[in-house]
N, CA, C and O atoms as CSV, one atom per row, in Angstrom:
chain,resi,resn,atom,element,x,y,z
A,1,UNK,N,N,42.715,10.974,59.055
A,1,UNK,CA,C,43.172,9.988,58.103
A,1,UNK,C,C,42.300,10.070,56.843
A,1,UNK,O,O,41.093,10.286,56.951
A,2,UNK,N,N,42.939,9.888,55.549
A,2,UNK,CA,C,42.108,9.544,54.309
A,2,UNK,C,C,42.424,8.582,54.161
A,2,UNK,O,O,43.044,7.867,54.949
A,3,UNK,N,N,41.961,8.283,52.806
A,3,UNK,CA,C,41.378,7.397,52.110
A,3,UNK,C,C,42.613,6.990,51.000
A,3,UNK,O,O,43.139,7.890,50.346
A,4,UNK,N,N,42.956,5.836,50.867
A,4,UNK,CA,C,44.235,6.014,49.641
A,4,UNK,C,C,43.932,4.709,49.107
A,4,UNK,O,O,42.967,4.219,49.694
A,5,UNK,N,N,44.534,3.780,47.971
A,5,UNK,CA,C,44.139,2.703,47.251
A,5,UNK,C,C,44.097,1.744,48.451
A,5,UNK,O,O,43.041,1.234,48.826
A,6,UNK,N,N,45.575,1.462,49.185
A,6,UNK,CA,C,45.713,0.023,49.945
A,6,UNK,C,C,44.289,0.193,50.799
A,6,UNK,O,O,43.328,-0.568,50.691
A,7,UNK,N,N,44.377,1.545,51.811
A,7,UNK,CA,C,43.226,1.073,52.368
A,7,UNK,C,C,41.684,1.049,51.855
A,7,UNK,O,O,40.792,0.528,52.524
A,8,UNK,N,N,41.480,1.626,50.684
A,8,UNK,CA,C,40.172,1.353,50.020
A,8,UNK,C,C,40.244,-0.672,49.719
A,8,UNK,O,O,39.387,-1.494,50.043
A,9,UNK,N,N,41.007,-0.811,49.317
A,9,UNK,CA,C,41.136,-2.328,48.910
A,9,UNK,C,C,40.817,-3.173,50.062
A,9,UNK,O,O,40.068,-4.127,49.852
A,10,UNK,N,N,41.403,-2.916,51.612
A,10,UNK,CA,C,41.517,-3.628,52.392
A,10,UNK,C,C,39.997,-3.412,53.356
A,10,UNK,O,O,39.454,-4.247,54.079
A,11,UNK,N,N,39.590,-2.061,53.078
A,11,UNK,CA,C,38.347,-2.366,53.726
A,11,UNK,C,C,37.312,-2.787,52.542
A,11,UNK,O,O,36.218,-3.286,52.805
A,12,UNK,N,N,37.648,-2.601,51.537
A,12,UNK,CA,C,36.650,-3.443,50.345
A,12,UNK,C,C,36.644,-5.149,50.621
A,12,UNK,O,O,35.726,-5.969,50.615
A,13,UNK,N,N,37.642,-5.231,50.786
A,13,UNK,CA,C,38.165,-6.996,51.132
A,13,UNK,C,C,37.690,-7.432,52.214
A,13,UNK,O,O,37.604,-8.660,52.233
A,14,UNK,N,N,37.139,-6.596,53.681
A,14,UNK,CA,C,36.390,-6.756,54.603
A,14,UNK,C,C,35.335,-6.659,54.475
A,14,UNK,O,O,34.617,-7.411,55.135
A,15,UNK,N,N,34.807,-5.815,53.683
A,15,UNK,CA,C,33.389,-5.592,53.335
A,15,UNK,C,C,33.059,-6.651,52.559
A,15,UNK,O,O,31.868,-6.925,52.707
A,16,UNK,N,N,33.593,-7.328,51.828
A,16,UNK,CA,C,33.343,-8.322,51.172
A,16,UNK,C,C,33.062,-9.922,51.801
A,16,UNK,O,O,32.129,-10.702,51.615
A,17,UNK,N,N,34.366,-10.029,52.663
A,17,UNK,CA,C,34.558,-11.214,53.196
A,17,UNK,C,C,33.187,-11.024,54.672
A,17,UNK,O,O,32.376,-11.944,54.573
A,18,UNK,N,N,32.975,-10.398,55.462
A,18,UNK,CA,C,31.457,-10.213,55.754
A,18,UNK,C,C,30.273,-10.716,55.585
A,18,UNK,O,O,29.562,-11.566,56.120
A,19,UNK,N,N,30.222,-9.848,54.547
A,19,UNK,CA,C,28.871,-10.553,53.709
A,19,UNK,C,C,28.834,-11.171,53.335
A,19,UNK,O,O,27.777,-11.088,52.709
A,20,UNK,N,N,29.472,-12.434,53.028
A,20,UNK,CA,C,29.421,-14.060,52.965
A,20,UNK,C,C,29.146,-14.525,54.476
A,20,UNK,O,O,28.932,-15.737,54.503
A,21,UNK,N,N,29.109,-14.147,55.267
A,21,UNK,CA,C,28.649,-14.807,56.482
A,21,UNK,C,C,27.641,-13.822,57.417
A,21,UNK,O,O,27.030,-14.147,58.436
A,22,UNK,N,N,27.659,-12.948,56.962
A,22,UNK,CA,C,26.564,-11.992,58.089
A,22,UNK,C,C,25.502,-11.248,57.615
A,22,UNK,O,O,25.420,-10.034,57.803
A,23,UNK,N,N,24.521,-12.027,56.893
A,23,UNK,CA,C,23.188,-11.804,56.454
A,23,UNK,C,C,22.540,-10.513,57.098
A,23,UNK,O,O,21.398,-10.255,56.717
A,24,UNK,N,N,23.041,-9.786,57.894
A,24,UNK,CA,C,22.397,-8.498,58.457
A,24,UNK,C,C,23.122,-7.469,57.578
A,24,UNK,O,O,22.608,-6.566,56.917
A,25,UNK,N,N,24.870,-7.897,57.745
A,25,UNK,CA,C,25.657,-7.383,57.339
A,25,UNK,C,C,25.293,-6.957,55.593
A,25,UNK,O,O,24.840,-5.955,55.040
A,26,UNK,N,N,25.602,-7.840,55.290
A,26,UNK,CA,C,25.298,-8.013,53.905
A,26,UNK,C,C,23.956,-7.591,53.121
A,26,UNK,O,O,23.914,-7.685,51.895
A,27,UNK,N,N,22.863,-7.124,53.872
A,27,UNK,CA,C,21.459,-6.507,53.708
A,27,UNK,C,C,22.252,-4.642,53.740
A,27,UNK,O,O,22.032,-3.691,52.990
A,28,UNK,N,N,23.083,-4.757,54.817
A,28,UNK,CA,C,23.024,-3.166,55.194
A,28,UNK,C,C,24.264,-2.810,53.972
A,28,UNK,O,O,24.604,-1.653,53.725
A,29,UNK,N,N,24.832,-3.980,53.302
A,29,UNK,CA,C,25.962,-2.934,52.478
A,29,UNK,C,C,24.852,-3.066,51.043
A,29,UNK,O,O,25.092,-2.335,50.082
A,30,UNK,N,N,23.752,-3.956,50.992
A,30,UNK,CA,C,23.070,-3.492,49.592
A,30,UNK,C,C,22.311,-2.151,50.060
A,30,UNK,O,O,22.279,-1.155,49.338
A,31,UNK,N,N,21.835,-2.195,51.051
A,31,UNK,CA,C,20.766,-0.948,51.213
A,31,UNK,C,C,21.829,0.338,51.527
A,31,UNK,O,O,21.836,1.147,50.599
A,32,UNK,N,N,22.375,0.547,52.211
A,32,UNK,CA,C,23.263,1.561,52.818
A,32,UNK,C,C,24.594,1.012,52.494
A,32,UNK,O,O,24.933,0.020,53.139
A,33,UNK,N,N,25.368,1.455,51.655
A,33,UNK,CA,C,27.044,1.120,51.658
A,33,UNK,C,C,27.676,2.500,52.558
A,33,UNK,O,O,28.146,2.673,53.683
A,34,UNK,N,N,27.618,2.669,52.317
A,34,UNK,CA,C,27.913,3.761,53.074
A,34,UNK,C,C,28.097,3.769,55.180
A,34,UNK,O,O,28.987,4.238,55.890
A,35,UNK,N,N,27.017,3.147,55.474
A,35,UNK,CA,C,26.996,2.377,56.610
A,35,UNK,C,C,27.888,1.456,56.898
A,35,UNK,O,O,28.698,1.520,57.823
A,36,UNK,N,N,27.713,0.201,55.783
A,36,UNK,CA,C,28.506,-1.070,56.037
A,36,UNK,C,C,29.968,-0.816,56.129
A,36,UNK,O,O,30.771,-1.219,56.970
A,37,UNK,N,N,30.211,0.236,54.678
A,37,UNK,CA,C,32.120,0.220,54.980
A,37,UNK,C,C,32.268,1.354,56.266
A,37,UNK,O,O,33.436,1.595,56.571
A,38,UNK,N,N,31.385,1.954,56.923
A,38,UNK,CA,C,31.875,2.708,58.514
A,38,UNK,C,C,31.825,1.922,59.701
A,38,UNK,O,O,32.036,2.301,60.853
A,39,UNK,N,N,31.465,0.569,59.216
A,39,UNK,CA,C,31.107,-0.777,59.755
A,39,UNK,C,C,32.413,-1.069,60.241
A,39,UNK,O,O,32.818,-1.297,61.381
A,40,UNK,N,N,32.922,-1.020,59.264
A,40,UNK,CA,C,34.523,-1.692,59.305
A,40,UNK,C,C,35.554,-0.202,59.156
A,40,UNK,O,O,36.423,-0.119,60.024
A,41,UNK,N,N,35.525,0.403,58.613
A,41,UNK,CA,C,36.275,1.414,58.506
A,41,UNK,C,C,35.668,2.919,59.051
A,41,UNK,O,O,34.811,3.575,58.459
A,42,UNK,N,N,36.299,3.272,60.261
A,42,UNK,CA,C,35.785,4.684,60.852
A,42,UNK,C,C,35.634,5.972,60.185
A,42,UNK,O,O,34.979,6.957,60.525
A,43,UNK,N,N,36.482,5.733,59.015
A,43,UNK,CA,C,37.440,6.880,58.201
A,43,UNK,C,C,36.245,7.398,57.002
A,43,UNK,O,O,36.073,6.540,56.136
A,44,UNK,N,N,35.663,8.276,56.882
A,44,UNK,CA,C,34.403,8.492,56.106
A,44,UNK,C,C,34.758,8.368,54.831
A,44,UNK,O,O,35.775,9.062,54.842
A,45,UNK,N,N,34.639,7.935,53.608
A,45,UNK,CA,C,34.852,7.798,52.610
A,45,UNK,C,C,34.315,9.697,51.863
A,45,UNK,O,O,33.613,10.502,52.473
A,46,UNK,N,N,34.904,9.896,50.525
A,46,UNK,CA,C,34.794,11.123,50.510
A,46,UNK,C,C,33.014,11.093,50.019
A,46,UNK,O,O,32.353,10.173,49.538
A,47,UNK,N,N,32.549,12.809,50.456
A,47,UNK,CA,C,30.921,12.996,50.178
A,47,UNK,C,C,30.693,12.747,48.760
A,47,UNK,O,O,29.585,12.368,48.379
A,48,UNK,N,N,31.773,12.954,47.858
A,48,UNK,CA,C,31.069,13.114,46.332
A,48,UNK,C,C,31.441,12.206,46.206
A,48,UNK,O,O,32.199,12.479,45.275
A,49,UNK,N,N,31.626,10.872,46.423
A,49,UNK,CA,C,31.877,9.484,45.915
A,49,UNK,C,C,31.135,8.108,46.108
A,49,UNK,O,O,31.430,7.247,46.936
A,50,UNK,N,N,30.072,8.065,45.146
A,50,UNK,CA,C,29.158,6.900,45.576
A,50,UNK,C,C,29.313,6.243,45.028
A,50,UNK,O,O,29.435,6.330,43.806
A,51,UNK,N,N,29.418,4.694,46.098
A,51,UNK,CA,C,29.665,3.386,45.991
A,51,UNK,C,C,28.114,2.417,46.324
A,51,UNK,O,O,27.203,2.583,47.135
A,52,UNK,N,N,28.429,1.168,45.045
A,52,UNK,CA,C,26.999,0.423,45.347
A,52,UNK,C,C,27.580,-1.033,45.459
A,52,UNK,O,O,28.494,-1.321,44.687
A,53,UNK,N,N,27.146,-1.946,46.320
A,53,UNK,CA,C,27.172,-2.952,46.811
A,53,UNK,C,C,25.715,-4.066,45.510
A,53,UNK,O,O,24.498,-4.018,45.330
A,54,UNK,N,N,26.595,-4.687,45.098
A,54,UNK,CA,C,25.333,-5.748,44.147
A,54,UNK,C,C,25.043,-7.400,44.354
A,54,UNK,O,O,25.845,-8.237,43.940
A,55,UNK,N,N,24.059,-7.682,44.900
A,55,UNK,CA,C,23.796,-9.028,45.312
A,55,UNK,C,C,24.019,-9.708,43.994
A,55,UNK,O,O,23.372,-9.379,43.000
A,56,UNK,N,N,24.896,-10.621,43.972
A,56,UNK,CA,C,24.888,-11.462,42.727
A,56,UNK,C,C,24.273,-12.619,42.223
A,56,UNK,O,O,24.300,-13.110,41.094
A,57,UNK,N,N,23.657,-13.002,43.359
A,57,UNK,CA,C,21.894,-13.221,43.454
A,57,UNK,C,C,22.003,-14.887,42.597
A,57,UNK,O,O,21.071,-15.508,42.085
A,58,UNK,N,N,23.586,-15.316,42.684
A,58,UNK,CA,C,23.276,-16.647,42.201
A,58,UNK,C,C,23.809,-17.284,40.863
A,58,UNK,O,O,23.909,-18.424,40.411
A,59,UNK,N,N,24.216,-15.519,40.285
A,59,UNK,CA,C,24.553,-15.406,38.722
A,59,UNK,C,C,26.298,-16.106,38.767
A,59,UNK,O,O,27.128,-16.009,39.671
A,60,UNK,N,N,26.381,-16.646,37.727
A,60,UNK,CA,C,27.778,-16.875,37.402
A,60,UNK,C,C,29.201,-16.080,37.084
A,60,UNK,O,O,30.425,-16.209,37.085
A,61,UNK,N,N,27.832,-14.924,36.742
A,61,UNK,CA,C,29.125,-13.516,36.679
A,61,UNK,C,C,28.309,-11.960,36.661
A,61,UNK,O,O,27.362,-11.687,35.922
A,62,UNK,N,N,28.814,-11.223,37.467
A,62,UNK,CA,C,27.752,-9.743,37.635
A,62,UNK,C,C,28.797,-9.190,36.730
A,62,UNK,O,O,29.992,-9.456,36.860
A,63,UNK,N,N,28.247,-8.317,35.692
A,63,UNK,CA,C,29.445,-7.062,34.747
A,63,UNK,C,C,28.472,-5.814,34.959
A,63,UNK,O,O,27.284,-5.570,34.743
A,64,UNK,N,N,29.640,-5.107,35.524
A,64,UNK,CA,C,29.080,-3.971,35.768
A,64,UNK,C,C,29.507,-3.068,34.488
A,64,UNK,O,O,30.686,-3.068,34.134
A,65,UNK,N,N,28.677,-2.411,33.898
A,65,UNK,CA,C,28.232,-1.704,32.809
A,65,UNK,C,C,29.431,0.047,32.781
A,65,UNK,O,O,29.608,0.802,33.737
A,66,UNK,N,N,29.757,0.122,31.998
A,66,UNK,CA,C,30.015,1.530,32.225
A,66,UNK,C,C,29.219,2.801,31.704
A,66,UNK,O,O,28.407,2.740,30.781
A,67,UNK,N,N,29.541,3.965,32.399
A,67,UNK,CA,C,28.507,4.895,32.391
A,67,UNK,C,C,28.514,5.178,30.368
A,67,UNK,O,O,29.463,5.128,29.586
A,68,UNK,N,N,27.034,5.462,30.117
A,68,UNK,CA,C,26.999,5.734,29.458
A,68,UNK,C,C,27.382,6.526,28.003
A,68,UNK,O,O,27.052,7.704,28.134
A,69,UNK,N,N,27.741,6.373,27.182
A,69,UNK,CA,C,28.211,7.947,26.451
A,69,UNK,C,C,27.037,8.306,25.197
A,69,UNK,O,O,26.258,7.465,24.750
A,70,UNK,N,N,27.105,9.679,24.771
A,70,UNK,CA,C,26.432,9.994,23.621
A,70,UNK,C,C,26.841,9.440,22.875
A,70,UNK,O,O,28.037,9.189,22.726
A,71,UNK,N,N,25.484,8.929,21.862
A,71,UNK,CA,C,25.374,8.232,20.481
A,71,UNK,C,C,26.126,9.168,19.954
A,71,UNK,O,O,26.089,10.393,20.067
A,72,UNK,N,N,27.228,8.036,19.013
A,72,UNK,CA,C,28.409,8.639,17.743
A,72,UNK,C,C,29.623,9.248,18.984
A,72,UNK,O,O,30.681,9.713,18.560
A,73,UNK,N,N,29.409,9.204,20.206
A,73,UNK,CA,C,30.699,9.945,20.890
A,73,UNK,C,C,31.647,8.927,21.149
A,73,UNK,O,O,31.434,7.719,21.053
A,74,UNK,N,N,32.826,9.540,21.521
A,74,UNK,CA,C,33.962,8.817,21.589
A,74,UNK,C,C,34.557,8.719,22.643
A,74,UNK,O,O,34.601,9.779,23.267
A,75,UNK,N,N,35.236,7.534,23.298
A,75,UNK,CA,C,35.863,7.789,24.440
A,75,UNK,C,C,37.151,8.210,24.471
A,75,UNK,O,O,38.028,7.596,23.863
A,76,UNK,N,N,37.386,9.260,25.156
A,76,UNK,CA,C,38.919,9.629,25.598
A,76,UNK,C,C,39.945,8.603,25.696
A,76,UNK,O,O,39.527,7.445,25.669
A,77,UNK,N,N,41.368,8.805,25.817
A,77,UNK,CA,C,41.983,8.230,25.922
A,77,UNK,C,C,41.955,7.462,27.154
A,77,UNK,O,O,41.916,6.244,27.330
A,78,UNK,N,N,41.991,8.724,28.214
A,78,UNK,CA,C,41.577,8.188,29.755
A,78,UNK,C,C,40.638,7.030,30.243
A,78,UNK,O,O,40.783,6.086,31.020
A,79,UNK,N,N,39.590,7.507,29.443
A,79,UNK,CA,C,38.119,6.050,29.316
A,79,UNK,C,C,38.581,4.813,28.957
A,79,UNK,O,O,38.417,3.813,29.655
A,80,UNK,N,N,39.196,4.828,27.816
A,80,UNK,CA,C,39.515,3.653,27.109
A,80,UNK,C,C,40.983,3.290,28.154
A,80,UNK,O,O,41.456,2.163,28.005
A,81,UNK,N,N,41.394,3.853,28.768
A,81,UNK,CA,C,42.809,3.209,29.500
A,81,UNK,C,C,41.504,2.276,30.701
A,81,UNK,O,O,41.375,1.068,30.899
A,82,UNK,N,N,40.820,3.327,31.222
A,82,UNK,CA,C,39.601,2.738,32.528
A,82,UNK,C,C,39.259,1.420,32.119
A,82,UNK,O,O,39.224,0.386,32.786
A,83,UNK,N,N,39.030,1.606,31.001
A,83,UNK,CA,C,38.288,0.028,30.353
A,83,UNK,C,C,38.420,-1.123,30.245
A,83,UNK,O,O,37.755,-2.131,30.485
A,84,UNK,N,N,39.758,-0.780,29.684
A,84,UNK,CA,C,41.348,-1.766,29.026
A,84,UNK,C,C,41.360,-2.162,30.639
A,84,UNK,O,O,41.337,-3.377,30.832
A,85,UNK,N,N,41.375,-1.775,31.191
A,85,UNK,CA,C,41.456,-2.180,33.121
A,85,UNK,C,C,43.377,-2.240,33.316
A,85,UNK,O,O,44.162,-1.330,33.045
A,86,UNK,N,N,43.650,-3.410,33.779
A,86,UNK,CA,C,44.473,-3.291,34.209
A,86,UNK,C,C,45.265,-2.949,35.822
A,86,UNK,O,O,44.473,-2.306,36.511
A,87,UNK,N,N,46.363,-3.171,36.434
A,87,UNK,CA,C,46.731,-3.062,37.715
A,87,UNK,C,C,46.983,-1.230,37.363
A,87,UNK,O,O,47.126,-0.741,36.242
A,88,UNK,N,N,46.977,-0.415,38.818
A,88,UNK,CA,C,47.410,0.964,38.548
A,88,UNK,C,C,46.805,1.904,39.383
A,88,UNK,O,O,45.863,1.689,38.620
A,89,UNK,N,N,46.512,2.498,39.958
A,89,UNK,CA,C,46.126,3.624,40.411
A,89,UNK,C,C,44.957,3.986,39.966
A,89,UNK,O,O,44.037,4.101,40.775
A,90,UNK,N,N,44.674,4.328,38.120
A,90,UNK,CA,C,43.635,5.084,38.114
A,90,UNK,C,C,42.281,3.898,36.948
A,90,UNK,O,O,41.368,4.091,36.147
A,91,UNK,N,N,43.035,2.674,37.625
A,91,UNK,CA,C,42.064,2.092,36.823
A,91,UNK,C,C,40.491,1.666,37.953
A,91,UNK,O,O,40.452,2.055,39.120
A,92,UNK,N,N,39.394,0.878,37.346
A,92,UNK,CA,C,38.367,1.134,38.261
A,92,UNK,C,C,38.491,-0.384,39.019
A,92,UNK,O,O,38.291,-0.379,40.234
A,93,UNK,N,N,38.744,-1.417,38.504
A,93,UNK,CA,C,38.692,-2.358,39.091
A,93,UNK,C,C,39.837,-2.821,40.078
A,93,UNK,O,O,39.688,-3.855,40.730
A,94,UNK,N,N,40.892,-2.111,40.175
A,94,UNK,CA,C,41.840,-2.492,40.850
A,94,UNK,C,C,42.805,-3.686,40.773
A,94,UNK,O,O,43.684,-3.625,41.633
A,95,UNK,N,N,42.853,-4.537,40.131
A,95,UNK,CA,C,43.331,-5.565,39.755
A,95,UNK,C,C,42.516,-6.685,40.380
A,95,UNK,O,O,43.128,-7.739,40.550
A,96,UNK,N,N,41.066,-6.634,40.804
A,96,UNK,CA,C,40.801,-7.481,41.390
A,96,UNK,C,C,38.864,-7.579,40.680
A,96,UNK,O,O,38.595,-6.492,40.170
A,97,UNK,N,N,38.046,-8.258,40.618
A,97,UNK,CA,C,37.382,-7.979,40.464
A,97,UNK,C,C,35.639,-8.495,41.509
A,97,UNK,O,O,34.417,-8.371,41.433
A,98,UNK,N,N,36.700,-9.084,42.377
A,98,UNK,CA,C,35.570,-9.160,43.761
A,98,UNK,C,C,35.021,-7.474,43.694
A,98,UNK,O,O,33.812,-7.249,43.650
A,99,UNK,N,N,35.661,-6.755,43.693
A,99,UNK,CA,C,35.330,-5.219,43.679
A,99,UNK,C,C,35.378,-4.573,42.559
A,99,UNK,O,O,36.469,-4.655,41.994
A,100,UNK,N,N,34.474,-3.874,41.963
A,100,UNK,CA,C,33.881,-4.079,40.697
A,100,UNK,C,C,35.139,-2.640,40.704
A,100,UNK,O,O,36.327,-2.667,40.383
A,101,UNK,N,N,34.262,-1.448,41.217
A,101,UNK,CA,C,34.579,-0.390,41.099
A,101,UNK,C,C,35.648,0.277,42.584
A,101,UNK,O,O,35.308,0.315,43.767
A,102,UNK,N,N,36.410,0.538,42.228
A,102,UNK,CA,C,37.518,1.157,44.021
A,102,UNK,C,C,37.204,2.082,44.314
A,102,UNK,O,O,36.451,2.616,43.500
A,103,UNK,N,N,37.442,2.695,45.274
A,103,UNK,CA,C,37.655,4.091,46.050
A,103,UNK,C,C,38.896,5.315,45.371
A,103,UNK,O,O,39.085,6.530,45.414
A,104,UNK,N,N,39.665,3.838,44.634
A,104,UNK,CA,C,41.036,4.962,44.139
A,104,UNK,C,C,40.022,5.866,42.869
A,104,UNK,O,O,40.536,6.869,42.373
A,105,UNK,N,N,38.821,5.505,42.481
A,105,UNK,CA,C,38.930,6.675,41.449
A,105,UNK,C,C,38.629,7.857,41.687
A,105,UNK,O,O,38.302,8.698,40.850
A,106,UNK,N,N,38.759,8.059,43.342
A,106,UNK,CA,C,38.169,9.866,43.649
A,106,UNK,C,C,40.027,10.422,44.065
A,106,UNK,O,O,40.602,11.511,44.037
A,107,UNK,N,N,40.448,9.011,44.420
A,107,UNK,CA,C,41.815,9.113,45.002
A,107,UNK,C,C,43.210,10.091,44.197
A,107,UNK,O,O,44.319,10.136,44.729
C-alpha cells in the first residue's frame, strides 16, 4: 500500500487527535515523527519526505514559514499557487490547517 492525500490526511488527523491526550504520544511525534505516524499508520511514509511535528507551546497561532529563496529571486508560478494555498492536490496545507504541511506534496 502507498501513501495518497485521503490517507495522509486521515492518519495526520490521528496523529493529531492523540496528542491532545497522550503526553508520551505527543513527546514521540515532536522527537521522532516518523515513529508516531507508524504509530498509527503501518504503511512507511516515503524515505525522501520529511515531516516535523511543532508543539504550539500555548501560542495563539504557529505559521510555518516557507523555505527560503535567494535575495532579488522570484517565485515560480508553482510556489506562488503553494502559497495562495487553497483546497487541491498539490497545495501544502491541504485545506486544513491543524496540518501545516501534507504528505500529498511527495504524492
Amino acid at each position: 500500500m502507498e501513501w495518497n492525500e485521503q490517507e495522509a490526511q486521515k492518519t495526520l488527523a490521528e496523529v493529531v487527535k492523540k496528542s491532545t491526550t497522550d503526553p508520551g504520544f505527543r513527546a514521540l511525534a515532536l522527537s521522532d515523527p516518523n515513529a508516531a505516524i507508524g504509530k498509527i499508520n503501518a504503511t512507511p511514509i516515503p524515505s525522501d519526505f520529511k515531516i516535523r511535528f511543532v508543539d504550539n507551546a500555548g501560542a495563539n497561532l504557529t505559521v510555518v514559514l516557507p523555505d527560503p529563496v535567494a535575495e532579488g529571486g522570484e517565485l515560480s508560478d508553482a510556489e506562488l499557487e503553494q502559497v495562495a494555498g487553497g483546497v487541491g492536490s498539490n497545495n501544502r496545507c491541504g485545506g486544513s490547517c491543524v496540518a501545516s504541511c501534507v504528505i500529498s506534496s511527495v504524492l
